[in-house]
N, C-alpha and C positions, 0 to 999 in steps of 0.2 A: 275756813281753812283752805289753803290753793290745794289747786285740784292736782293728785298723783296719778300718772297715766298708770294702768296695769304692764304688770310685770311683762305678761306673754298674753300673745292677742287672742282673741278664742279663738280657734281652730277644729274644725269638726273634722274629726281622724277620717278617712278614707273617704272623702266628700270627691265624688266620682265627678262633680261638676268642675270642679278644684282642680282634681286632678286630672281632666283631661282638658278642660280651658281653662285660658286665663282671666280672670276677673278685668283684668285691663287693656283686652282687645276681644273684639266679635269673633263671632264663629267663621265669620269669613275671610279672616287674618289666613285662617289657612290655606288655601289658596295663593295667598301672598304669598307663603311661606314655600307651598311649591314652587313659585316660581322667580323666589330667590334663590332657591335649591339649584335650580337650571343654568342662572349665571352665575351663581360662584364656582360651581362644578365645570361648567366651558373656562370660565378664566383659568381654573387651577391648570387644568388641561392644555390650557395657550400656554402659560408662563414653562410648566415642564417643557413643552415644543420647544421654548421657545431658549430656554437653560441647554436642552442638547439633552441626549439620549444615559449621558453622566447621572440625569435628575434622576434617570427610575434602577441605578444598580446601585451599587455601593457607594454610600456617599463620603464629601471629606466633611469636616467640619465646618466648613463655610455654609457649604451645600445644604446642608444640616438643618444649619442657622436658617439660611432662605426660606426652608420648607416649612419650618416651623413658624414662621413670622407670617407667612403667606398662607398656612396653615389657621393661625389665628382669624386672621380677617376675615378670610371664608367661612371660618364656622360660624366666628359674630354675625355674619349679616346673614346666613340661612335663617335664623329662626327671632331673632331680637330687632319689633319694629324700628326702633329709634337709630338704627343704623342703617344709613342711606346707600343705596348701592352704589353711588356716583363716589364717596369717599372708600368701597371697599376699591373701585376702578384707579382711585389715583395712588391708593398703598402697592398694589402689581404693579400700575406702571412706573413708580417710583424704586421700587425692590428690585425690578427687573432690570430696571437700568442701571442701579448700580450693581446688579449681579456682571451685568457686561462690560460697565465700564473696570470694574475690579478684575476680569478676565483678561481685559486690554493691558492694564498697570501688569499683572504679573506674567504675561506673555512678554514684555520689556523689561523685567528685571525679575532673573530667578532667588533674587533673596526677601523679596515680598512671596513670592508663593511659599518659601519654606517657614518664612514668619508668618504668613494667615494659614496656611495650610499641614506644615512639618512635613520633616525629612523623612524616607525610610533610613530605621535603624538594624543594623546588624546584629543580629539574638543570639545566632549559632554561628562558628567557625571551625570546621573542619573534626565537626560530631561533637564539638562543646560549647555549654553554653557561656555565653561573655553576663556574668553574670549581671554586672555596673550597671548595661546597656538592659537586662530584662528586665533587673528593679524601676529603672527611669522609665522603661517603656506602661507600667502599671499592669504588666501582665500577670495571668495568672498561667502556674504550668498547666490544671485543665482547660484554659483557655487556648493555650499555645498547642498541647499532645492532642487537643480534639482537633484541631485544624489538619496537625500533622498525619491522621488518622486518616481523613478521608482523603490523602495521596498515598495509601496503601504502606506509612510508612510503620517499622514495627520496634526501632530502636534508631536513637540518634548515630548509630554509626555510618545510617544509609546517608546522612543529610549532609554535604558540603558546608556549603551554606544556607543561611536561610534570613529574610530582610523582612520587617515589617514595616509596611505600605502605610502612607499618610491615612488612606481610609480604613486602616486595622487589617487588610487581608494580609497574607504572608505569599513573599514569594520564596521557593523552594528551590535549590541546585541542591543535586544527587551526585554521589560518586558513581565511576564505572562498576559494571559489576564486582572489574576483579580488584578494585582498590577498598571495595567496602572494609569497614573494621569491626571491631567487638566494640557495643555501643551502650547505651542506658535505653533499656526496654519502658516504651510509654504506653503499653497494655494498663488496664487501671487495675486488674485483679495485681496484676505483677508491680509497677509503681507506687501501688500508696501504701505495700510494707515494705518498707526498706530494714537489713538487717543490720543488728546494732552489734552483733557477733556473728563471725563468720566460720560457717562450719567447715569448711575445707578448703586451700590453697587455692587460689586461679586468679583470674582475670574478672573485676569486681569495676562497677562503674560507681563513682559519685554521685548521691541521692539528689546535691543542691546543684552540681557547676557538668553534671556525666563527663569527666572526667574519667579515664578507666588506667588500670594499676593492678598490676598485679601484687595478690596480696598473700601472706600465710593465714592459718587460721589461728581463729581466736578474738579477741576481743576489736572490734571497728575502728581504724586510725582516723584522726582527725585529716581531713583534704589536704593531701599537701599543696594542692596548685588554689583553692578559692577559702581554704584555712574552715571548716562549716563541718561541722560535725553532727551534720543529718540524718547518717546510717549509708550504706553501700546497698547497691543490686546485681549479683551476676551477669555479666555483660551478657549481653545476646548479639549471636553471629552470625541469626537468619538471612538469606538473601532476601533482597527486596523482588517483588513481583510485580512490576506494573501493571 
C-alpha cells in the first residue's frame, strides 16, 4: 500500500525547546538576530530623517503606505534568517526614492497630490452640516463631535466652518463671540437622545443635518432643509470659551 503521510505532525505541547528555539537555526542565530535588530531599527530611523518630520505626525495615505511597506521589510529581516540584509537595504533605498521622486511629481502639479493624497472637504457651513460631503467623507458624527470636543466646542453653532484635511485632522473656523447662534449640542449624554416629540415651542436643531428651526410642540417634523427624519435637539446657546 503507498505510504499516507500523517494528518498533523507530532507535536509535544509546550515543548520549551520549541518554543524558545528554533529547530532550524542554533542558539546562536540569536545574536544574529540582535544584530539585525540594530540595522533595520537605524534604516527605519534614516528613511523617517530622511521623509521629513511629516513621517512621525499625522500621516496622508501615501505616508501611510511608505510606512507600512518599510514597515514590512524591517520586521522580515529582524528575526527570519533567509532574508538578507543587503535586499532589506535595497527595498528603503528603492521606497525612498520613489517617496521623493513622488514629492517632486506633486510639488509640479497640484492635481497629482489631490489624486494620491485628497482634497480637504467642507463638513460644516455656517453651524451645518453639508450632509452629501459627510456621507462621502466616511465619517462618523462620534468621530467628527470627539474632534470637535477637544477645541472646547459645545454646539455647532460656535463653528463657522469646519474642513477635513487629507490626513483626517479637521480644521476649525469659529464665529465671533457676538455672531454665535443657537446650534446642535454635541455633548454625547445630550446627542445620542434626540427627541422624536417635542415638549414645548422653541428653537430645536436637526438630529442628522443641525439645522436649527424653530418649532411648536408636539409631535418631530421631518427636516425641511436635509428631508431625514432623525428626531430634533434643543439648540443650545452657550458661549464658547477658549
Amino acid at each position: 500500500m503507498p505510504y499516507s503521510p500523517p494528518l498533523l505532525a507530532a507535536v509535544t505541547p509546550f515543548d520549551w525547546q520549541r518554543l524558545l528555539l528554533s529547530d532550524q537555526a542554533p542558539a546562536g542565530f540569536l545574536f544574529e538576530i540582535i544584530f539585525r535588530c540594530l540595522v533595520t531599527f537605524a534604516l527605519t530611523i534614516a528613511a523617517l530623517r530622511i521623509s521629513g518630520k511629516r513621517g512621525v505626525r499625522q500621516l496622508t495615505l501615501f505616508e501611510f503606505g511608505l510606512i507600512l511597506v518599510l514597515g514590512s521589510a524591517a520586521g522580515d529581516a529582524t528575526f527570519y534568517h533567509d532574508v538578507p540584509l543587503l535586499y532589506v537595504v535595497v527595498v528603503f533605498v528603492v521606497i525612498i526614492g520613489l517617496y521623493a521622486l513622488s514629492n517632486w511629481v506633486i510639488d509640479k502639479n497640484p492635481r497629482v497630490e489631490r489624486l494620491v493624497e485628497g482634497a480637504p472637504e467642507l463638513i460644516i457651513v455656517e453651524g451645518e452640516i453639508d450632509l452629501p460631503a459627510f456621507i462621502q467623507a466616511s465619517l462618523t458624527a462620534q468621530e467628527l463631535f470627539g474632534q470637535l470636543r477637544q477645541y472646547q466646542v459645545e454646539h455647532l453653532g460656535q463653528v463657522r466652518r469646519l474642513y477635513l484635511e487629507a490626513t483626517g485632522e479637521v480644521s476649525v473656523y469659529f464665529f465671533e463671540p457676538a455672531h454665535e447662534r443657537p446650534g446642535l449640542p454635541i455633548w454625547p449624554e445630550l446627542y445620542w437622545h434626540p427627541l422624536r416629540a417635542l415638549p414645548t415651542p422653541g428653537a430645536y436643531a436637526c438630529h442628522a443635518c443641525a439645522t436649527v428651526r424653530e418649532l411648536p410642540a408636539g409631535p418631530g417634523p421631518t427636516c425641511p432643509r436635509c428631508g431625514q427624519q432623525n428626531g430634533w435637539l434643543p439648540a443650545c446657546t452657550t458661549p464658547r470659551v477658549a
